[in-house]
C-alpha positions in Angstrom: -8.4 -17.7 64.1 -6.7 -17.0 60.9 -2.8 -17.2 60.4 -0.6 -16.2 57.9 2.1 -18.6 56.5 5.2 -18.7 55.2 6.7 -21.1 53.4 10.0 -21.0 51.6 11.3 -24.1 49.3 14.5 -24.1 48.3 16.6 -27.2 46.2 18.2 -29.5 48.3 22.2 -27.9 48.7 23.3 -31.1 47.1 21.4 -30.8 43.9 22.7 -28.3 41.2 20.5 -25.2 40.6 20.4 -24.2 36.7 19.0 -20.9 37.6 21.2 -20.3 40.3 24.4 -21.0 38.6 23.0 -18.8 35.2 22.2 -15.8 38.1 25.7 -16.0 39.5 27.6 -16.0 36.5 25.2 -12.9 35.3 26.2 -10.8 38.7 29.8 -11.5 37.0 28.8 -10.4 33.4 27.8 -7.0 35.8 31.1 -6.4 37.8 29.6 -7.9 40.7 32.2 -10.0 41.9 31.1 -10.1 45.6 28.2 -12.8 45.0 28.4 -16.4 44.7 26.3 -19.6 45.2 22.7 -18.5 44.2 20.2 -20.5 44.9 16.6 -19.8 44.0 13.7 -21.4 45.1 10.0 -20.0 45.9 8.3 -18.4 48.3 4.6 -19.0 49.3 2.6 -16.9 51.4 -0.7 -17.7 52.2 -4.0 -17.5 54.7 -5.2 -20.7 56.8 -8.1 -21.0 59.4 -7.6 -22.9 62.5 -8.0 -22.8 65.9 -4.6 -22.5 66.7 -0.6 -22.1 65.7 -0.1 -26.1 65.5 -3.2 -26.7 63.5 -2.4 -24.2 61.3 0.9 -25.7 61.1 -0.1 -29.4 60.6 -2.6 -28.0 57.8 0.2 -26.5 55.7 2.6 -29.5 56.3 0.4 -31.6 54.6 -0.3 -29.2 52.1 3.6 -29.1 51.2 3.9 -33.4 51.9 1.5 -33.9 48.9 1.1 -30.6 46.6 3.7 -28.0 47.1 6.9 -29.5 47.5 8.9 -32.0 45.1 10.7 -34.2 48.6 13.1 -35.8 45.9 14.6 -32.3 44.9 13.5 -29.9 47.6 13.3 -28.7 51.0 11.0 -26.8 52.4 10.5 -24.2 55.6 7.3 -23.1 57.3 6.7 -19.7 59.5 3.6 -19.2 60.7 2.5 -15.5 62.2 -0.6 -14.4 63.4 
């Protein structure tokens, strides 16, 4: 069966985010005052074959353990859909 995932990774919350911090002070250099604390990160979407939800799962963790994801500066979350 094929599955689509999701994945999003985002900085850890403890780490400063350069493009963050330029994006929010930008939505002030444009009168928007409302927004604060942008964080940007990426988001993956891709196709996996497996024969079911926790394969598909365990094939994409491992896919983010030693490819996607930097563990020292990110986090990471993973959505799988049929």
């Amino acid at each position: 069966m094929k599955y689509q995932v999701i994945i999003d990774i985002m900085p850890l919350k403890a780490l400063l985010d350069p493009q963050g911090k330029a994006v929010t002070s930008s939505m002030k250099n444009i009168d928007i005052n409302t927004i604060d604390n942008v964080r940007i990160g990426k988001h993956i979407t891709l196709d996996v074959e497996a024969k079911d939800e926790n394969e598909a799962k365990a094939t994409v963790e491992k896919a983010c353990k030693e490819l996607l994801y930097n563990p020292i500066m990110e986090s990471y979350e993973i959505t799988v859909l049929k």
